[in-house]
N, C-alpha and C positions, 0 to 999 in steps of 0.2 A: 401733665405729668412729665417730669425731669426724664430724658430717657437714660436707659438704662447703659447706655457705653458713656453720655456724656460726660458724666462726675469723672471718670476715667480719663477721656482724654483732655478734661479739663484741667487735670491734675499733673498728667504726664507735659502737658504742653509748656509747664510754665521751666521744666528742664529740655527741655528742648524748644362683495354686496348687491345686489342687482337691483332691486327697489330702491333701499333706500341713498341718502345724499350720502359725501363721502363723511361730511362731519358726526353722522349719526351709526356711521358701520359699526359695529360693536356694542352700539347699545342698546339692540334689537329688545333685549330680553329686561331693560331697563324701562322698557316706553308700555303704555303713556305715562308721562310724567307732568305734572306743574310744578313748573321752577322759580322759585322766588328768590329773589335779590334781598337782603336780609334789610332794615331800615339805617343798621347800623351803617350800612354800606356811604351811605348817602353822608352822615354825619363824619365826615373825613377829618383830621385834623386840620387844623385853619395853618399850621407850619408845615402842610407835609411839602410845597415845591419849597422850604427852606433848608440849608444846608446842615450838615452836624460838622461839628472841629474838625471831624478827618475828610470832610468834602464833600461826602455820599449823602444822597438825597435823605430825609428822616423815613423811617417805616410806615409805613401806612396798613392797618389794619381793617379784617374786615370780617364778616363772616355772611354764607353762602347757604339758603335753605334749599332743597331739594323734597318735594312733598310727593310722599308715597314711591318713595325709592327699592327698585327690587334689585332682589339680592339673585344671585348664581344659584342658591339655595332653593327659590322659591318663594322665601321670607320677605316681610315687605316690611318696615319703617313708616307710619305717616310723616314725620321730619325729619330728615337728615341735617345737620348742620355740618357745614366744614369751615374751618377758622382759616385763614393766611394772613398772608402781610405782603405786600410790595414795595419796591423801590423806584423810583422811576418813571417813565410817563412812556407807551407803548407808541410806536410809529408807524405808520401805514403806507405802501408805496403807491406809485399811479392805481395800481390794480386795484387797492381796499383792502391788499395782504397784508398781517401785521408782520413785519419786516424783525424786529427787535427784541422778542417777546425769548425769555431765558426761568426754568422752572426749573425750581431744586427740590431734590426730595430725599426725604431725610430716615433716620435709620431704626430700626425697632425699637419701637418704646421713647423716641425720639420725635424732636416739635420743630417747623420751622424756622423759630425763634433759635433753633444751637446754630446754625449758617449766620448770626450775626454777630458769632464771637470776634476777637481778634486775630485767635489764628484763623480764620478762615475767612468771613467778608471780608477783616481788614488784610486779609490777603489780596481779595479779588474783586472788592467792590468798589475801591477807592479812583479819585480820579487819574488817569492814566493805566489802570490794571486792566487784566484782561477781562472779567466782567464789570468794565466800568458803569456805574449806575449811575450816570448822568448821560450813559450813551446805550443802555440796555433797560429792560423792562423785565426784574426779574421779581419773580413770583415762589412763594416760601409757603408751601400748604403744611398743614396739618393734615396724616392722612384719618381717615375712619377711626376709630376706638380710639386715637392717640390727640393730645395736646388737650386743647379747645375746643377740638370738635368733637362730634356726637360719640358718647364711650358706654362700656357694660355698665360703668359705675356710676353715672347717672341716675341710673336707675332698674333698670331692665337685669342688670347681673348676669345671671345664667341663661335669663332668658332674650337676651339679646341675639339679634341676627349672628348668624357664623358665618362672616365674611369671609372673602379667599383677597387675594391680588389682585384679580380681573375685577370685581367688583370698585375695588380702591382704584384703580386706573381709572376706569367709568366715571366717579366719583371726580375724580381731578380732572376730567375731559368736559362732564358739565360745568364744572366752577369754570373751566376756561370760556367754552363758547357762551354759555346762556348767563354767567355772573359776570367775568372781567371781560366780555365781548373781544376775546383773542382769538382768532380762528387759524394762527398758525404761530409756531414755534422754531425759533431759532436754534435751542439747545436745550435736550433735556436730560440734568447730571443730577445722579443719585448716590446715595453711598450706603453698600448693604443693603437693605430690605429695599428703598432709592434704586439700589443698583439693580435689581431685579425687577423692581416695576419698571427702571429703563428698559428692556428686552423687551417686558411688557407690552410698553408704549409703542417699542419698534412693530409689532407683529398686526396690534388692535387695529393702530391708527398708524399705516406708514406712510399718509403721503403728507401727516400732519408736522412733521420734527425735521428740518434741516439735520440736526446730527446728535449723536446719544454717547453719552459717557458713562456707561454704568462703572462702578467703582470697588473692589470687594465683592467680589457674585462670580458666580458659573451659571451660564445659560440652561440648565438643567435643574433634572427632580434632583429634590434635595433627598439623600440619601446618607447608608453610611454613616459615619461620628458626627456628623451636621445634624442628621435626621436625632440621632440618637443623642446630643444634645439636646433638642429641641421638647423631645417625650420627657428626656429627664428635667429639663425645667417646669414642664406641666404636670407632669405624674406629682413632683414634688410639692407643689400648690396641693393638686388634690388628693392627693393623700394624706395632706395634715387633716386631722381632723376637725381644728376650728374653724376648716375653711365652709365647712357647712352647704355642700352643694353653692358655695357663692351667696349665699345669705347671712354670711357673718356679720357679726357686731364691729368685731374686730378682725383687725386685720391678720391672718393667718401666717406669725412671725416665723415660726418653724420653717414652714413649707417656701415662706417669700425669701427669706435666709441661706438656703440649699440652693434654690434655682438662684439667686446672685450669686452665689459660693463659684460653682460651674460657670457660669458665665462670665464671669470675673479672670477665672483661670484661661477657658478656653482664647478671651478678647485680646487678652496681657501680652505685654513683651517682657519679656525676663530681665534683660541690661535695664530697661525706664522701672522696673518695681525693684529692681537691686540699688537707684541711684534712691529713687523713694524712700526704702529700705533698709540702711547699709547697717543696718545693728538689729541684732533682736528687738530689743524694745523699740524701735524706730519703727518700726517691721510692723509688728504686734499693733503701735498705735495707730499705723494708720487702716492697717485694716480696720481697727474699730473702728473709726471716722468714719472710713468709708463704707460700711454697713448701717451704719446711724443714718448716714444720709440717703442714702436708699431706699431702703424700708419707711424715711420720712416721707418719698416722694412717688412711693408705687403704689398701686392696688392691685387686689391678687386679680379679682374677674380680670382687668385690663389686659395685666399683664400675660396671663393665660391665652384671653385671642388671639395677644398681636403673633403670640409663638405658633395658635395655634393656624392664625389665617395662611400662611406658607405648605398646608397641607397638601395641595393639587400642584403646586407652581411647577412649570416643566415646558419651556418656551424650546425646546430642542424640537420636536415633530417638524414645525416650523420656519426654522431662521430662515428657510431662504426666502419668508416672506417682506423680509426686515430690508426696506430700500434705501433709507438714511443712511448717512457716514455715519461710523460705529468706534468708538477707541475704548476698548477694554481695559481696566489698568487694576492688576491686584501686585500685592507684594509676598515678596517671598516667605517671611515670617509669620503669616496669616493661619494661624492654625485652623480657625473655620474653614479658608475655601485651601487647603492646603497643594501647591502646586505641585508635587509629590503624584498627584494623581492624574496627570494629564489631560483634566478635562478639556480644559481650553485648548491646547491643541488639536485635538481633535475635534472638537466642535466647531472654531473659529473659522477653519478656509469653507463655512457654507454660508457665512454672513460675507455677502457680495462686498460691499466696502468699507467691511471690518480690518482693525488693526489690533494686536493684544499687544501691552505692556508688561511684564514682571519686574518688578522693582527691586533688585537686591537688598537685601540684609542688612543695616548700617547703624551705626551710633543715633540715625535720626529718623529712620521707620518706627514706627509703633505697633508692630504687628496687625491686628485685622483694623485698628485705630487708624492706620493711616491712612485711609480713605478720609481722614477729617482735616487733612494737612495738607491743602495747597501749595506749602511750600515745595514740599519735598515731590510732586507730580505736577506742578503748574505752568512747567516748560512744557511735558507733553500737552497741556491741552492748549498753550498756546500755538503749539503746531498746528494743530488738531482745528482751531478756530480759522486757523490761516488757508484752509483747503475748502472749508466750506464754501458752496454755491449757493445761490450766488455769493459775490463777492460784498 
């Protein structure tokens, strides 16, 4: 499923433990598990060490089974699938430690497939950039319910697991050790939901991540017009009535309509929808557009989880457990994490080698979008890269 910010900034872009090991802390509540390597895996592209025009290694796809996966809930899965893609060939030092290894993660209702747009890989993945991918090993999941991997609409609907973050973290901790055999990370950069499983990662697994870039997020419960957001995009699924407890025929256009309607507003920067927009009709048609293609590319079940799995999230009790470098970076125009509210400051001096960013207001922010624009934040994370230990 297309996520649900990308048609957006796709649009706007083109104008602008005591027992156990340390790799298994966290997923106490996950075990036992049999983890199977999916077959597809095996069957790699015969071009993937070939080049594309712009330099960067070709994608490599793959998908990752997990057999009889338990949820936070209780709920168990006998198959979990998760989809990704890599770039790249992963390095190992003297020790056996993968030295290279860079994961991105991507944002509600979003696949790791949007990280290989041009404004963004071909921001960062090209030869000489800062995640160069003839010199990194970076890995593009797919989290739970979302992309290619395992979702409500498959089949399960309503009655699919209700997954939270900690589960989805789990999730991307087995794909790494027991399917792409990474048992340490270099950098783990997220944008929005991304940016929240970063904090995630920091807390679960801190001695797994060299450094974390969450992007768009507050290290806290999501509360307040975020929270109330989030109800109003679910209330409005279920309360259309063809949504049928999640057993529709069809898809529940009313309800699917209302929650983009909100979400649309809440993501938007006003100057990139005025330059979009600069006449009523202008105005008017591209909203159509951009509801057509929406609603071509959503499901109501899906999209109801992914809102609804941020229910518990709230890594504040915590931070001081977060031992990674940390670069925080939201922008000012953000009306989701709105800095108006100070959380970041407040929260950020107990993350030990944390840094926060706020990014001013400019002709080239996109509001809560620019978490998708390396351009405009890819000087701080080249700082950011240059501090990392080792060297």
């Amino acid at each position: 499923m297309r996520s649900i910010f990308a048609t957006f900034v796709a649009a706007i872009a083109v104008v602008t433990a005591i027992a156990l090991p340390q790799h298994l802390v966290g997923r106490a509540s996950a075990l036992p598990q049999k983890l199977i390597l999916d077959a597809r895996l095996a069957s790699r592209s015969a071009t993937a060490g070939a080049l594309q025009p712009a330099g960067r290694p070709v994608p490599v796809e793959g998908d990752f089974v997990i057999s009889n996966f338990r949820f936070g809930t209780g709920e168990t899965l006998p198959s979990l699938n998760l989809h990704y893609r890599t770039l790249g060939t992963p390095h190992k030092d003297a020790s056996g430690l993968v030295r290279n290894a860079v994961m991105i993660l991507h944002g509600t209702g979003g696949t790791g497939a949007g990280f290989l747009s041009q404004t963004f890989g071909g921001e960062l993945f090209g030869p000489g950039q800062l995640l160069d991918a003839t010199r990194y090993f970076i890995v593009l999941p797919d989290g739970i319910g979302h992309g290619k991997s395992t979702r409500p609409s498959d089949g399960l609907h309503a009655r699919f697991p209700k997954y939270t973050y900690d589960d989805m973290v789990r999730a991307q901790h087995a794909l790494l050790i027991d399917g792409l055999k990474i048992n340490h990370l270099r950098l783990v950069l997220g944008t929005s939901m991304g940016a929240m499983h970063c904090w995630v990662w920091g807390e679960m697994y801190p001695d797994f991540v060299d450094g974390l870039v969450p992007l768009a997020s507050a290290p806290t419960a999501i509360a307040g017009r975020n929270r109330v957001m989030r109800k109003m995009i679910m209330d409005s699924i279920t309360h259309d009535p063809a949504w049928k407890n999640g057993e529709y025929s069809e898809q529940p256009r009313q309800g699917l309509a209302g929650a983009m309607n909100l979400l649309m507003m809440m993501t938007s920067s006003p100057p990139q929808w005025h330059r979009l927009g600069p006449t009523r009709d202008a105005a008017d048609q591209w909203y159509e557009d951009q509801i057509k293609s929406r609603l071509a590319n959503t499901d109501a079940n899906d999209m109801l989880y992914q809102y609804n799995a941020s229910r518990d999230y709230d890594p504040s009790p915590n931070l001081e457990k977060i031992t990674a470098a940390l670069l925080a970076i939201n922008s000012a125009d953000d009306v989701v994490n709105p800095p108006e509210l100070g959380l970041m400051e407040k929260l950020m001096p107990r993350v030990k080698r944390g840094r926060y960013i706020l990014i001013p207001t400019s002709d080239r922010t996109r509001g809560h979008g620019t978490h998708s624009l390396p351009a405009i934040w890819g000087g701080y994370l080249g700082e950011f890269l240059n501090t990392l230990t080792p060297s």
